[in-house]
C-alpha positions as protocol buffer text, in pm:
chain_id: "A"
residue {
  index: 1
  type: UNK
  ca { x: 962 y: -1691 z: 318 }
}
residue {
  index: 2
  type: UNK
  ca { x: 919 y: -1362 z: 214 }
}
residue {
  index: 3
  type: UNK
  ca { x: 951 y: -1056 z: 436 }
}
residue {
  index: 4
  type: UNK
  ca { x: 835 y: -667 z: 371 }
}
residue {
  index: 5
  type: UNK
  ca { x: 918 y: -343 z: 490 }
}
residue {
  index: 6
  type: UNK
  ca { x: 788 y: -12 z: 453 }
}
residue {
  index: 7
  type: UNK
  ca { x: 919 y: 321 z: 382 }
}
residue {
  index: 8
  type: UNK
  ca { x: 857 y: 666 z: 302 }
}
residue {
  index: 9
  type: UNK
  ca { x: 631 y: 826 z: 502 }
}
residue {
  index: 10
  type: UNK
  ca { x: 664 y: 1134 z: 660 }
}
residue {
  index: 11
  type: UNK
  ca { x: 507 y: 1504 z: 672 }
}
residue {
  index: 12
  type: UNK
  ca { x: 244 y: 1600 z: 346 }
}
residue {
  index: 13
  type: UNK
  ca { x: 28 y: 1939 z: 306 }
}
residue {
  index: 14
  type: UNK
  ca { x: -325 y: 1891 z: 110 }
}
residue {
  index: 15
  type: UNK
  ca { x: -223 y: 1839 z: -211 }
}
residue {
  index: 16
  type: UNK
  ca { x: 103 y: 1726 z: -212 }
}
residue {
  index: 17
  type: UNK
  ca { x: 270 y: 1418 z: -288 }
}
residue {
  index: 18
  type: UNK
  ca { x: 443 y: 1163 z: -129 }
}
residue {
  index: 19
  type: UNK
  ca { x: 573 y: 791 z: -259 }
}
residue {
  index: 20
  type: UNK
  ca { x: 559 y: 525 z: -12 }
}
residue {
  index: 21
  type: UNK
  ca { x: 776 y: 231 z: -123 }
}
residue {
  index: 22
  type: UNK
  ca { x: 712 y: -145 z: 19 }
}
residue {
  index: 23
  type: UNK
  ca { x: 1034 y: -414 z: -23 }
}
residue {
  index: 24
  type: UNK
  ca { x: 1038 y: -745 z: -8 }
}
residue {
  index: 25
  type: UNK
  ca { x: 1283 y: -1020 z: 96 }
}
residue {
  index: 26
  type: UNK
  ca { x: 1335 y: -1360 z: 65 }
}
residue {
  index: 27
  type: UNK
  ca { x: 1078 y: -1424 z: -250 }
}
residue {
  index: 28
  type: UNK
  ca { x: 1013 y: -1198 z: -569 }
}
residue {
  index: 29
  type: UNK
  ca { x: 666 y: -1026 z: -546 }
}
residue {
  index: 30
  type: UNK
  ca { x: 612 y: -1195 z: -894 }
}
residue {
  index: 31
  type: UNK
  ca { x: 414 y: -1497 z: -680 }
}
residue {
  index: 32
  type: UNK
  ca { x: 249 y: -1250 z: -430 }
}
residue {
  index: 33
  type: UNK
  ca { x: -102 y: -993 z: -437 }
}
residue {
  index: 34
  type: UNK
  ca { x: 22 y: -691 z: -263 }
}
residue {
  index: 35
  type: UNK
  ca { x: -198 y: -465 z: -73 }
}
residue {
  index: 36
  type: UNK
  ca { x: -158 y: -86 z: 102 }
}
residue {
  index: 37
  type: UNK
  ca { x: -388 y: -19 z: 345 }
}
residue {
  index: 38
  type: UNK
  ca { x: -378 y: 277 z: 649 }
}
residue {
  index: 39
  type: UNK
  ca { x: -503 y: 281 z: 1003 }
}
residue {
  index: 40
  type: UNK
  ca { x: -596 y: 632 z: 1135 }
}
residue {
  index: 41
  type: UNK
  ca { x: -591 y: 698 z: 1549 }
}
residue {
  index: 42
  type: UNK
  ca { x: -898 y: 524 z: 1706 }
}
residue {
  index: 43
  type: UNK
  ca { x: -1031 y: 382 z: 1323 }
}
residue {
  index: 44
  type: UNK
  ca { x: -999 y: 51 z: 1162 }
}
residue {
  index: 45
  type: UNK
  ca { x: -749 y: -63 z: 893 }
}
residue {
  index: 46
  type: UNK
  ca { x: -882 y: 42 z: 563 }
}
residue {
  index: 47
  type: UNK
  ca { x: -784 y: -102 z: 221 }
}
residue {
  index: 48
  type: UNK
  ca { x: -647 y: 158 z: 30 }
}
residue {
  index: 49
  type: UNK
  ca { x: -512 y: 11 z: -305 }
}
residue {
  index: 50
  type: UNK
  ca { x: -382 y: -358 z: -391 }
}
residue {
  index: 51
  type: UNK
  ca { x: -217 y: -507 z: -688 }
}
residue {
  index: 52
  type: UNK
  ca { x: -282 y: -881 z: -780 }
}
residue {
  index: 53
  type: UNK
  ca { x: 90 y: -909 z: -942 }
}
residue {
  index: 54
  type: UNK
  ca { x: 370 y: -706 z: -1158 }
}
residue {
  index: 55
  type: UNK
  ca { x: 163 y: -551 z: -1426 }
}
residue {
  index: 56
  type: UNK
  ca { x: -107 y: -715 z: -1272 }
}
residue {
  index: 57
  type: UNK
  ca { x: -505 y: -541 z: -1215 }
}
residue {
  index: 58
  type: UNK
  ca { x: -519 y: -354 z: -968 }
}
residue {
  index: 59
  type: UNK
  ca { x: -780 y: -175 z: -682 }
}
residue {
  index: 60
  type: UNK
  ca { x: -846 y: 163 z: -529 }
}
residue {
  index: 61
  type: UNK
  ca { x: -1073 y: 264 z: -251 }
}
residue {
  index: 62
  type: UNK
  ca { x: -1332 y: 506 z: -377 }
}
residue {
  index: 63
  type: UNK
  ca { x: -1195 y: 799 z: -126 }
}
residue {
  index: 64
  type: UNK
  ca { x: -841 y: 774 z: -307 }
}
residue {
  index: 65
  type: UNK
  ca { x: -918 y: 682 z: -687 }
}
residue {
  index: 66
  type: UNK
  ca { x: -790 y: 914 z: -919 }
}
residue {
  index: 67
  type: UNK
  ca { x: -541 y: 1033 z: -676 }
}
residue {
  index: 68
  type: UNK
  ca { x: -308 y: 724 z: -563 }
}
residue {
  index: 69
  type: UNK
  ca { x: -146 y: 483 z: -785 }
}
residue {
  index: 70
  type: UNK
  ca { x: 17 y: 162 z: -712 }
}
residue {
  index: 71
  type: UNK
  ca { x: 309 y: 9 z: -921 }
}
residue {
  index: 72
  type: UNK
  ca { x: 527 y: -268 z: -896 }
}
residue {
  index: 73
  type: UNK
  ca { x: 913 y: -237 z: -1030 }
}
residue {
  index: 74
  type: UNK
  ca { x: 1011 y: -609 z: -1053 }
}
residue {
  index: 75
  type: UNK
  ca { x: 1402 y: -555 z: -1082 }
}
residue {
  index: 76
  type: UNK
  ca { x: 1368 y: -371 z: -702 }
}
residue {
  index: 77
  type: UNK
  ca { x: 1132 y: -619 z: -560 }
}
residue {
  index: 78
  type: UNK
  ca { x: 960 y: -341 z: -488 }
}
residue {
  index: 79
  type: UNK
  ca { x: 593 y: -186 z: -456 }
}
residue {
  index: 80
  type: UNK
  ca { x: 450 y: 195 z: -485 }
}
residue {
  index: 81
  type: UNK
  ca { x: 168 y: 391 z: -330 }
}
residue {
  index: 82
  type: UNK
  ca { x: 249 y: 726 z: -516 }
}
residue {
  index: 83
  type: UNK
  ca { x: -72 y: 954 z: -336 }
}
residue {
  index: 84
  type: UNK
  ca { x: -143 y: 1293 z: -387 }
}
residue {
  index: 85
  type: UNK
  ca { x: -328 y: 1407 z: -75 }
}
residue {
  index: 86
  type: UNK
  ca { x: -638 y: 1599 z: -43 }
}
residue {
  index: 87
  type: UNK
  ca { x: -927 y: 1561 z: 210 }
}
residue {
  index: 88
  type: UNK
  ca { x: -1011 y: 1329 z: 379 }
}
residue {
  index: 89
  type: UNK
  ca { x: -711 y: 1200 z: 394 }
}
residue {
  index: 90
  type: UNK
  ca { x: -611 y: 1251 z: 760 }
}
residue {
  index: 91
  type: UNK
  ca { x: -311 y: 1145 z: 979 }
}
residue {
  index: 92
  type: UNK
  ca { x: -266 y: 718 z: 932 }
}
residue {
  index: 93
  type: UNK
  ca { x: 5 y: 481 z: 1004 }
}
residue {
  index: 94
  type: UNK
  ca { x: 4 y: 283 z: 634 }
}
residue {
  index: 95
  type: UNK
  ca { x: 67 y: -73 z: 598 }
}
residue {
  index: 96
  type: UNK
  ca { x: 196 y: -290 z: 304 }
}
residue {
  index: 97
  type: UNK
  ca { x: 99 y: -663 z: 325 }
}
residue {
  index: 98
  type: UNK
  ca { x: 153 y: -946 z: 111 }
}
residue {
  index: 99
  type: UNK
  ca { x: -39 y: -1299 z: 7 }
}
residue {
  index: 100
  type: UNK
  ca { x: 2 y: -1577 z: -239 }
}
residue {
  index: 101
  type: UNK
  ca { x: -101 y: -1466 z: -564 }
}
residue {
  index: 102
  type: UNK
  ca { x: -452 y: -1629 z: -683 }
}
residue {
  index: 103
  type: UNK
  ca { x: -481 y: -1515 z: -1027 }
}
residue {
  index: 104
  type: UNK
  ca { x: -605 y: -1180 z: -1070 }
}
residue {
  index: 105
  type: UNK
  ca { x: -806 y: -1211 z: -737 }
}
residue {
  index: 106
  type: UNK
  ca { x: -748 y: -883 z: -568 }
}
residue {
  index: 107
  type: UNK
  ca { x: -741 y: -958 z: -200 }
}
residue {
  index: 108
  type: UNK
  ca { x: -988 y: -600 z: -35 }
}
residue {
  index: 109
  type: UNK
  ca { x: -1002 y: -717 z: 347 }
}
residue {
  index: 110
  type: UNK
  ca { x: -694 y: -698 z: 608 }
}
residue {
  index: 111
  type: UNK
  ca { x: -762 y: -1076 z: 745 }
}
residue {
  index: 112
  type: UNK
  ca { x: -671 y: -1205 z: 368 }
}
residue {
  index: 113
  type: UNK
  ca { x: -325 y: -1143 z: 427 }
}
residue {
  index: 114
  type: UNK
  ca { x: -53 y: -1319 z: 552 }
}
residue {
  index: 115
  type: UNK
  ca { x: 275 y: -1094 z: 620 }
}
residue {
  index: 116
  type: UNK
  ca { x: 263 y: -716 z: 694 }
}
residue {
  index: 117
  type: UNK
  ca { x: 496 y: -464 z: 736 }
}
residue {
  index: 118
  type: UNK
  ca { x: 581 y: -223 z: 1044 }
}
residue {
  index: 119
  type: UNK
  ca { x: 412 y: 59 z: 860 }
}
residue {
  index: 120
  type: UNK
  ca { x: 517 y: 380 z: 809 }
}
residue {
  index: 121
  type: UNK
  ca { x: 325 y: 706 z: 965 }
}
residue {
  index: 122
  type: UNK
  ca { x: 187 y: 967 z: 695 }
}
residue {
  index: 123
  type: UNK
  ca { x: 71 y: 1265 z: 905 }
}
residue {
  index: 124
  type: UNK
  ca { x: -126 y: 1495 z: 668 }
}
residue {
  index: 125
  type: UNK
  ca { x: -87 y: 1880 z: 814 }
}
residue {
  index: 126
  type: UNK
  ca { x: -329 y: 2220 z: 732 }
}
């Protein structure tokens, strides 16, 4: 059974960068789709990028192409959100969640997945 965790966040002025970094336990992320997505105060979880496997295609909301990118390293187990913020990005908790792997099928919607993380809080400051 595979478990994830979160990590990275913390404190980012408009257009800097941060690189949140999601582990996982107990299975290689070879076999799984893995998706970030962020949950502002009083707002719904929002997909922001997801990766079908290692080297596999991947997705990006409209609001964050061109400025996020997701990567997997296989020999940490590990996925990247590497985001470079600008407006709108505002103050969200992000999440990392993981499902079986379907082929390239790129899981967009929260109730697809199985396992989440804790999150870790990005607060985005003027």
């Amino acid at each position: 059974e595979v478990h994830i965790a979160e990590s990275g966040g913390g404190t980012v002025q408009a257009g800097g960068s941060l690189r949140l970094s999601c582990a996982a336990f107990g299975s290689s992320l070879v076999d799984y789709a893995v998706g970030w997505f962020r949950q502002a105060p009083g707002k719904e979880r929002e997909a922001v990028s997801c990766i079908a496997s290692r080297d596999g295609p991947t997705y990006y909301a409209d609001s964050v192409k061109g400025r996020f990118s997701i990567s997997s390293d296989g020999a940490k187990n590990t996925v990247y959100l590497q985001m470079i913020s600008r407006p709108p990005d505002v103050t969200a908790i992000y999440y990392c969640a993981v499902r079986r792997r379907q082929g390239s099928y790129l899981p967009p919607m929260p109730h697809e997945y199985d396992k989440w993380g804790q999150g870790t809080q990005v607060t985005v400051s003027s």
